[in-house]
OpenMM code with the backbone's topology and positions (N, CA, C; nanometers):
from openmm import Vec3, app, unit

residues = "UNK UNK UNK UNK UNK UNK UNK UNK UNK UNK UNK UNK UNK UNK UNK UNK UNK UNK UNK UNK UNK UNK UNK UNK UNK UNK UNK UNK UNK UNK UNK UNK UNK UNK UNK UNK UNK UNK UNK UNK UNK UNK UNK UNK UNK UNK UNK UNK UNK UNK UNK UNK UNK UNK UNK UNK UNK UNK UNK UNK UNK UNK UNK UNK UNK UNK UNK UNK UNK UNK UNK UNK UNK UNK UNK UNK UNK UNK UNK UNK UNK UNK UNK UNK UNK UNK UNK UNK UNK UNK UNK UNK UNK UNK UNK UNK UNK UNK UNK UNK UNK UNK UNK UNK UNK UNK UNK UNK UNK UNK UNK UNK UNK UNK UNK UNK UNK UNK UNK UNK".split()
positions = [
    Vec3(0.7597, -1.8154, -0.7911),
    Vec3(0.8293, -1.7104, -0.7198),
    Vec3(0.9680, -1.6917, -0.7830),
    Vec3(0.9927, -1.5561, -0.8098),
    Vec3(1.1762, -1.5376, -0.8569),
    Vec3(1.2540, -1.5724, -0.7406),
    Vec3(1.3936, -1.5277, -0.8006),
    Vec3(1.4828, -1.4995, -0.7109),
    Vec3(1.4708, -1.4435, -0.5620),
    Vec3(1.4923, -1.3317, -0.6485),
    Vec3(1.4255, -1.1724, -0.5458),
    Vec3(1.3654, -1.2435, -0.4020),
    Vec3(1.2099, -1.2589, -0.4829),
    Vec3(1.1233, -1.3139, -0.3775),
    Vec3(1.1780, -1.4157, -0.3112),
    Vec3(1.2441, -1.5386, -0.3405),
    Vec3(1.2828, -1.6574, -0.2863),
    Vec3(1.3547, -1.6138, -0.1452),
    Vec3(1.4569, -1.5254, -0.1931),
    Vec3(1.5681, -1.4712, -0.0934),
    Vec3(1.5055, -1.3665, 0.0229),
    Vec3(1.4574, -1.2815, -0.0468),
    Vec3(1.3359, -1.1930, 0.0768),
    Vec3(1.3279, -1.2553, 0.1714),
    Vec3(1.1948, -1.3598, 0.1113),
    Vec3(1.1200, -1.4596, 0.2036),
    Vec3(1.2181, -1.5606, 0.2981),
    Vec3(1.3099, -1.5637, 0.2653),
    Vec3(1.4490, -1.6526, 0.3117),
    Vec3(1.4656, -1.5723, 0.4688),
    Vec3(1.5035, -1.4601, 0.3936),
    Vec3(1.5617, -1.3553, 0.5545),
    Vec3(1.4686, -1.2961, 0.6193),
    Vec3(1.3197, -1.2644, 0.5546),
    Vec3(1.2153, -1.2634, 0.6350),
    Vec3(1.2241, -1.3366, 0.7231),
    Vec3(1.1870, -1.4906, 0.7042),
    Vec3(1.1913, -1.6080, 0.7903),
    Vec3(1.2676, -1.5885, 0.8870),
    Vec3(1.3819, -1.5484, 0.8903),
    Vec3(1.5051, -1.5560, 0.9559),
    Vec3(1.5230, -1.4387, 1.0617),
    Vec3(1.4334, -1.3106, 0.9854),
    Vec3(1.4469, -1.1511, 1.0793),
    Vec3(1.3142, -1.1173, 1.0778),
    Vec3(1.2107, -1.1636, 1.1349),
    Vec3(1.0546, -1.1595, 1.1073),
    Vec3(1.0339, -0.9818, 1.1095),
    Vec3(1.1326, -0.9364, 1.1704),
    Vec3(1.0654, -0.8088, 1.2019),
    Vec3(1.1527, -0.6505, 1.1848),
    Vec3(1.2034, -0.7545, 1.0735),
    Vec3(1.2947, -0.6008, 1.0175),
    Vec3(1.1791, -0.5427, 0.8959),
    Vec3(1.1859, -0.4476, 0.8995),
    Vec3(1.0917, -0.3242, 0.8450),
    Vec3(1.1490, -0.3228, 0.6918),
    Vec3(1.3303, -0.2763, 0.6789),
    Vec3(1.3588, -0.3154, 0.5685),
    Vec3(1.3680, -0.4055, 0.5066),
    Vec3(1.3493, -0.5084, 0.5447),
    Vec3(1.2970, -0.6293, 0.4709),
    Vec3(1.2084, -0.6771, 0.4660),
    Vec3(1.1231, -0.6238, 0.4796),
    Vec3(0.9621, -0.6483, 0.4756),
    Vec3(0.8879, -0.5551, 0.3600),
    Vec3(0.9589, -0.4540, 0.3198),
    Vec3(0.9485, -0.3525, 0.2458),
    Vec3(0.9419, -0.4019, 0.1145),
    Vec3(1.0417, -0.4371, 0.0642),
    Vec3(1.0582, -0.4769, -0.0392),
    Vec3(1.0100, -0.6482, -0.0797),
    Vec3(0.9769, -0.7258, 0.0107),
    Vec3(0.9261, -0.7967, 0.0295),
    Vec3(0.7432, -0.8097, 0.0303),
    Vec3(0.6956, -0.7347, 0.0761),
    Vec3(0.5428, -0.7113, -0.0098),
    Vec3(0.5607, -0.6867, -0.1219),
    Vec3(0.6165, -0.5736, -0.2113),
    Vec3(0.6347, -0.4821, -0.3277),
    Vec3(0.6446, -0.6550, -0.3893),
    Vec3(0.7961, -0.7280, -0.3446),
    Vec3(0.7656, -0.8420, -0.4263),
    Vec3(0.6854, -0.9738, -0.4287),
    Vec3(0.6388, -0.9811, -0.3357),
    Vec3(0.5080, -1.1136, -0.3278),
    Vec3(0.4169, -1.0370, -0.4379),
    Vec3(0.3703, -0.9126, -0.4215),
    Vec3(0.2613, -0.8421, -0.4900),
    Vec3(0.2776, -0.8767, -0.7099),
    Vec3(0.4154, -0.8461, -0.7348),
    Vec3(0.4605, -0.8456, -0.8135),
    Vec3(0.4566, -0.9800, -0.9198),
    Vec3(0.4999, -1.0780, -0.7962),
    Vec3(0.4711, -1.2118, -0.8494),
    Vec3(0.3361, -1.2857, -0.8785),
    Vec3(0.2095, -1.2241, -0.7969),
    Vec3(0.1080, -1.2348, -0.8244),
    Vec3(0.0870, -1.3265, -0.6525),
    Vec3(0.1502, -1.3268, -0.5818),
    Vec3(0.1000, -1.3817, -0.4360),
    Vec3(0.0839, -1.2570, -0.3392),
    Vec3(-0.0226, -1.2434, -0.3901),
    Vec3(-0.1382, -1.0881, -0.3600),
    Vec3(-0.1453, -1.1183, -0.1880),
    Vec3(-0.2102, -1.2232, -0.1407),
    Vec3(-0.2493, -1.2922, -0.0010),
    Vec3(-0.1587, -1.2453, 0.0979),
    Vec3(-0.0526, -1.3169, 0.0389),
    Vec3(0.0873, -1.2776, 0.1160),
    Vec3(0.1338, -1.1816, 0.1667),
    Vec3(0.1455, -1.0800, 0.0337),
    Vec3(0.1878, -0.9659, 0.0532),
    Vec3(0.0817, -0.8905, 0.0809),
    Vec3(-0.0536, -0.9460, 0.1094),
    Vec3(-0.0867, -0.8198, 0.2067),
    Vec3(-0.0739, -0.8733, 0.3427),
    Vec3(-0.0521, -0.9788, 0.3977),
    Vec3(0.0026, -1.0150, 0.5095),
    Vec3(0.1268, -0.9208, 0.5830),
    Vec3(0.2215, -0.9154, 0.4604),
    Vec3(0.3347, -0.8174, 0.4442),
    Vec3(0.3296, -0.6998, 0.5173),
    Vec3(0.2206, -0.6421, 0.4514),
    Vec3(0.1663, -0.4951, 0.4221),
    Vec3(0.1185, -0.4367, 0.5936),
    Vec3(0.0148, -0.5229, 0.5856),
    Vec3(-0.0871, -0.5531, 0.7808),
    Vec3(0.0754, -0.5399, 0.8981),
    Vec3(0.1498, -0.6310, 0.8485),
    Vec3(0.2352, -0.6287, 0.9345),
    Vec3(0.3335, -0.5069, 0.8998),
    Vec3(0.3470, -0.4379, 0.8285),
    Vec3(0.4561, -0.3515, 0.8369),
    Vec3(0.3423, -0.2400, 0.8851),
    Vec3(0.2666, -0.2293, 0.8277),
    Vec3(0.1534, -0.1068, 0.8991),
    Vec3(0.0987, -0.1271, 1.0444),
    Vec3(0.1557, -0.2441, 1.0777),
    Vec3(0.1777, -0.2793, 1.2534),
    Vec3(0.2473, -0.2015, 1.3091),
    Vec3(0.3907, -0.2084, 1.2220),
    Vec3(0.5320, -0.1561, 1.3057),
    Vec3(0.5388, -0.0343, 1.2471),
    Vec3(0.4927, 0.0164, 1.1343),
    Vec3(0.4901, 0.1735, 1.1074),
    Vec3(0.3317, 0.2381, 1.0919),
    Vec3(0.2706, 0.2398, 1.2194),
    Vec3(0.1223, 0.3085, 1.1935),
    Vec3(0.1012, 0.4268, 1.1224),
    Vec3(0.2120, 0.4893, 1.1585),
    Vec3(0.1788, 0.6396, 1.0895),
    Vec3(0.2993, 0.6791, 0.9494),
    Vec3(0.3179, 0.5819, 0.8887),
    Vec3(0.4013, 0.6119, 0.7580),
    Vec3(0.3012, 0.6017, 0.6459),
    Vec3(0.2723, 0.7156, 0.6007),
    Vec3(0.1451, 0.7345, 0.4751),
    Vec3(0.2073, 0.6358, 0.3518),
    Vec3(0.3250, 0.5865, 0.3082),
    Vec3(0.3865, 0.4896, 0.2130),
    Vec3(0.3271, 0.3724, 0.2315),
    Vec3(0.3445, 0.3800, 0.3762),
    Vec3(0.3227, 0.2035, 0.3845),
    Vec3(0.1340, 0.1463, 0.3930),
    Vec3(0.0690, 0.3021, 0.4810),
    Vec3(-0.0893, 0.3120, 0.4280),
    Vec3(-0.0983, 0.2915, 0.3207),
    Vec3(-0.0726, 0.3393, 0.2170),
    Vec3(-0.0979, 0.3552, 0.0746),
    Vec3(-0.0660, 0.1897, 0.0028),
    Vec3(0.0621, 0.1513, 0.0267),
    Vec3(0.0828, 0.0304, -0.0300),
    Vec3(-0.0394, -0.1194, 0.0458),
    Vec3(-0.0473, -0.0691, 0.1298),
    Vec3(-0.1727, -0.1276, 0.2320),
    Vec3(-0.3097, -0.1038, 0.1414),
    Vec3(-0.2646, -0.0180, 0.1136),
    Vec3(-0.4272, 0.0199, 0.0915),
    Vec3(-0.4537, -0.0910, -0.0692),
    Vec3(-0.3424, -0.0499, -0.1525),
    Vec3(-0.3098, -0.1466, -0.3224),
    Vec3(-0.3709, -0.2546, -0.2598),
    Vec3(-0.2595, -0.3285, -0.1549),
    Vec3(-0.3025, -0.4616, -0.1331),
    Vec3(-0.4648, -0.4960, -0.0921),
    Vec3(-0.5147, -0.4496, -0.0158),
    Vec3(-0.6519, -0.4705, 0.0232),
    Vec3(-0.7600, -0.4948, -0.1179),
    Vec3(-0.6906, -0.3416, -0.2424),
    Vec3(-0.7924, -0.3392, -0.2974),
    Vec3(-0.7702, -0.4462, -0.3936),
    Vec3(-0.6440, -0.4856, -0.4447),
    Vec3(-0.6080, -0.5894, -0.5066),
    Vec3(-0.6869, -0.7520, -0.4556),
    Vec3(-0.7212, -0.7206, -0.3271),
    Vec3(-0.7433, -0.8756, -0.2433),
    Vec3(-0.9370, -0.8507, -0.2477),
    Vec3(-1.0047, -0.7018, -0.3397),
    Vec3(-1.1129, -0.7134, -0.3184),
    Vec3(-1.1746, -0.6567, -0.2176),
    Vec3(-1.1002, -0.5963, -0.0865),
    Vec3(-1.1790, -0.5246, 0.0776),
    Vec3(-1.1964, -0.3624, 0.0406),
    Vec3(-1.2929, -0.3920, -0.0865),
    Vec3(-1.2902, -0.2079, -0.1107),
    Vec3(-1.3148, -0.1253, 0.0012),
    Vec3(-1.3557, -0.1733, 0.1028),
    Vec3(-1.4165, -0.0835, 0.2037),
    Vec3(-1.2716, -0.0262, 0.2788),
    Vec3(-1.2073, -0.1151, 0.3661),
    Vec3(-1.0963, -0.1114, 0.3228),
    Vec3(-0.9890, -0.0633, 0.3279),
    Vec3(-0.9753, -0.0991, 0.1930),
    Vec3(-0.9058, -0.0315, 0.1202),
    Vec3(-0.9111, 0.0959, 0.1168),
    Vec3(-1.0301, 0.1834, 0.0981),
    Vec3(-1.0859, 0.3179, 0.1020),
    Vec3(-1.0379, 0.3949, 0.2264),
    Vec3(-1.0779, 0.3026, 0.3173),
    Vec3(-1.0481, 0.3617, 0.4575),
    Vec3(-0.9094, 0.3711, 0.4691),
    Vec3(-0.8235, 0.2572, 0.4232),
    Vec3(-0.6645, 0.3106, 0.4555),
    Vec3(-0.6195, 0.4023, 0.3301),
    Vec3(-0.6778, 0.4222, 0.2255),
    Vec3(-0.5847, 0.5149, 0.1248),
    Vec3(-0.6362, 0.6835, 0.2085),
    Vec3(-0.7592, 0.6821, 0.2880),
    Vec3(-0.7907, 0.8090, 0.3507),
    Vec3(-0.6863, 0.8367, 0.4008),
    Vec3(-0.6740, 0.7243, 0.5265),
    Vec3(-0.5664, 0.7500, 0.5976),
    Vec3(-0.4441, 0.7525, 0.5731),
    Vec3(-0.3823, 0.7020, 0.4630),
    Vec3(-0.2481, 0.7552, 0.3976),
    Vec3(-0.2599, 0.9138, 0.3665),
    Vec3(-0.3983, 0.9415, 0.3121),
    Vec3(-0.3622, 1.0852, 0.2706),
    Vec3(-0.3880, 1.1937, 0.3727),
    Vec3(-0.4612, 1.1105, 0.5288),
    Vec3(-0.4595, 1.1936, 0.6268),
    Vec3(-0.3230, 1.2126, 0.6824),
    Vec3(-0.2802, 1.1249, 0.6574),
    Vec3(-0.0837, 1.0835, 0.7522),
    Vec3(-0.0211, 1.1861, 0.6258),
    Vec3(-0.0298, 1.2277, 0.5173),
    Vec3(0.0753, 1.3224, 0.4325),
    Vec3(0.0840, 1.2358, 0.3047),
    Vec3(0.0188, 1.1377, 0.2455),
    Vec3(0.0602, 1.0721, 0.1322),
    Vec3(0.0074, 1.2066, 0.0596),
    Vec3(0.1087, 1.2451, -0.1025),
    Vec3(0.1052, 1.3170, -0.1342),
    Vec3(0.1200, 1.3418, -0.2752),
    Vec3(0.0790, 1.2535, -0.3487),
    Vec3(0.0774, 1.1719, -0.4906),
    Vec3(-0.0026, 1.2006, -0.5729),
    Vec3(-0.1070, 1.2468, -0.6055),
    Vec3(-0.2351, 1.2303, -0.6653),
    Vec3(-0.2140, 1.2368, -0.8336),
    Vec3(-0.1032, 1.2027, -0.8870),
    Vec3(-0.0910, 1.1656, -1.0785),
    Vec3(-0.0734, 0.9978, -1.0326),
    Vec3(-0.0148, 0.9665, -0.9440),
    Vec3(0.0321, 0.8151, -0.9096),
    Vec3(-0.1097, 0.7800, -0.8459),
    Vec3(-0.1970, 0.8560, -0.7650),
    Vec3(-0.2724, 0.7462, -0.7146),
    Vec3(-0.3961, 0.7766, -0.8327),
    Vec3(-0.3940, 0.8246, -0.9346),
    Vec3(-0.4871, 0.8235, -1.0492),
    Vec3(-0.4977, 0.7710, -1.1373),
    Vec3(-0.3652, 0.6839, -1.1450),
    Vec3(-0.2860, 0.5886, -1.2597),
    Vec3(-0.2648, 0.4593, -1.1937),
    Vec3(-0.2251, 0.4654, -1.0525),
    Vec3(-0.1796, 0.3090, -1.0157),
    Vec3(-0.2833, 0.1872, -1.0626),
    Vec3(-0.2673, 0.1152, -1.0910),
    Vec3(-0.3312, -0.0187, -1.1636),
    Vec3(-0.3511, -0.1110, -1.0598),
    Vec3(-0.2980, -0.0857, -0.9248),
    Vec3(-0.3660, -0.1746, -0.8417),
    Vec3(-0.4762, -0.1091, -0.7483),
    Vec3(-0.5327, 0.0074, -0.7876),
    Vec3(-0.6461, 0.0710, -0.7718),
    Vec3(-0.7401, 0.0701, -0.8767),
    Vec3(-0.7121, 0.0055, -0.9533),
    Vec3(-0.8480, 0.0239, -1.0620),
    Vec3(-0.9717, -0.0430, -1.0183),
    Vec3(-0.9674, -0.1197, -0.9164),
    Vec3(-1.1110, -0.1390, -0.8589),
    Vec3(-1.1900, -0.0689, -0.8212),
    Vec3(-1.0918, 0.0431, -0.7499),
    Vec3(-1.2073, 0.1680, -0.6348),
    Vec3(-1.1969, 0.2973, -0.7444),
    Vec3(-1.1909, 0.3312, -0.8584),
    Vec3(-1.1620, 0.4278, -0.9547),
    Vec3(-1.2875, 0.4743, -0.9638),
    Vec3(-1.4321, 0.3801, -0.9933),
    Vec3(-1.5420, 0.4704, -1.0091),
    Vec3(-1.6372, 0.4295, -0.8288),
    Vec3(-1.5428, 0.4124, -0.7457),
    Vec3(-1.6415, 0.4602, -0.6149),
    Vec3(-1.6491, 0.6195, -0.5595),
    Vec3(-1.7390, 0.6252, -0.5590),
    Vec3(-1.7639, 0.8003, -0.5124),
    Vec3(-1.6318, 0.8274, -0.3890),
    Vec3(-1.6279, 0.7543, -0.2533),
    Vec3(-1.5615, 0.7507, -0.2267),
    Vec3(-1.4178, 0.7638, -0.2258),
    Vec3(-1.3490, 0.6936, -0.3596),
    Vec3(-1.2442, 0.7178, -0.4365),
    Vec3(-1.1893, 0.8432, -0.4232),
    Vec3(-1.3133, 0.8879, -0.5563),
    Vec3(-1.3154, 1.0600, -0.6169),
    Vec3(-1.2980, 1.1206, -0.5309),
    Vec3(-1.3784, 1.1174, -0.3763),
    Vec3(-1.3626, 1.1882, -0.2940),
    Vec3(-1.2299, 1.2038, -0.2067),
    Vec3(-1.1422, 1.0945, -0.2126),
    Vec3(-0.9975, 1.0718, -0.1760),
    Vec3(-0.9159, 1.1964, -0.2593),
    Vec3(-0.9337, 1.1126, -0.3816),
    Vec3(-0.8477, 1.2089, -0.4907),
    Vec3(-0.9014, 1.3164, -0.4849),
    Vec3(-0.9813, 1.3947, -0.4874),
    Vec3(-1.0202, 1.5594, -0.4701),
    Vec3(-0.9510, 1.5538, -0.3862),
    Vec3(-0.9660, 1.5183, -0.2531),
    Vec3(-0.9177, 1.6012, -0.1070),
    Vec3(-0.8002, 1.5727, -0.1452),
    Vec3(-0.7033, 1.4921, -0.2171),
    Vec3(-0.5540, 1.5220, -0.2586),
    Vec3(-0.5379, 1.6326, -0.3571),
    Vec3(-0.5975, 1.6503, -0.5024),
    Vec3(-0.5695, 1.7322, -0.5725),
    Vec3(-0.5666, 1.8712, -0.4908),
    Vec3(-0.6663, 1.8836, -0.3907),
    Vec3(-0.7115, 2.0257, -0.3829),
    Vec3(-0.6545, 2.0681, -0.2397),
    Vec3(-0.5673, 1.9522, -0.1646),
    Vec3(-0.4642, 1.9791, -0.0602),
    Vec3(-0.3379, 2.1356, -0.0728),
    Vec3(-0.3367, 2.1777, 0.0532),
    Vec3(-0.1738, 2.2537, 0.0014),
    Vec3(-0.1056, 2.1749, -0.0610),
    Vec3(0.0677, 2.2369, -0.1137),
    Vec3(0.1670, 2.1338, -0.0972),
    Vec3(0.2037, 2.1317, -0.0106),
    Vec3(0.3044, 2.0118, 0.0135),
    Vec3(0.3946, 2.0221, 0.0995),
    Vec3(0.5131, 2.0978, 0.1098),
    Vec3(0.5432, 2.0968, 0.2529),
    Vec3(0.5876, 2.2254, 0.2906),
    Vec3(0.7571, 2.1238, 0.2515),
    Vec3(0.8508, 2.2300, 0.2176),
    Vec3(0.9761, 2.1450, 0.1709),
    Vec3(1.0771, 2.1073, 0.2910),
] * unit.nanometer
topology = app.Topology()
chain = topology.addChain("A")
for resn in residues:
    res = topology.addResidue(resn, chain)
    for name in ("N", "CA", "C"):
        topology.addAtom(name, app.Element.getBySymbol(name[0]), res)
């Protein structure tokens, strides 16, 4: 574990349930390669923010990273039902390359490519 992570996990411990520190705190368990963790992270911030399509989406990495393609599938829907709004990032991210050739997937990414935009 780095720095970063050491200290996170420090004030995690300390503020179990601050949001901003939990944030950056998956991003870095994930980073370091303590995948487990940070989807622990993830479950729990998508506790305290159900309807933030960011934190679906980073939910969703973790799952597929941990192998729960099913899932996984089901929460990247629901990020893009909540407004996630990405589709060059979720075609490229590397912690989706598991679910890339599930039909399912494709069917995510269409219903993003072929969404309105968002309204500004």
């Amino acid at each position: 574990m780095d720095a970063e992570t050491r200290f996170l996990h420090r004030l995690h411990r300390r503020i179990p349930d601050d949001v901003d520190i939990m944030l950056p705190l998956a991003e870095a368990l994930t980073r370091v390669g303590e995948i487990e963790e940070g989807l622990e992270v993830d479950l729990r911030l998508a506790a305290c923010r159900p309807e933030d399509p960011t934190i679906r989406y980073n939910l969703a990495c973790s799952l597929a990273l941990c192998g729960q393609a099913d899932r996984a599938l089901e929460t990247l829907a629901r990020a893009v039902a909540l407004g996630y709004r990405d589709p060059a990032h979720l075609r490229e991210d590397p912690d989706l390359e598991s679910l890339r050739d599930d039909p399912r997937f494709q069917a995510v990414l269409r219903s993003l490519e072929e969404a309105p935009p968002a309204a500004p």
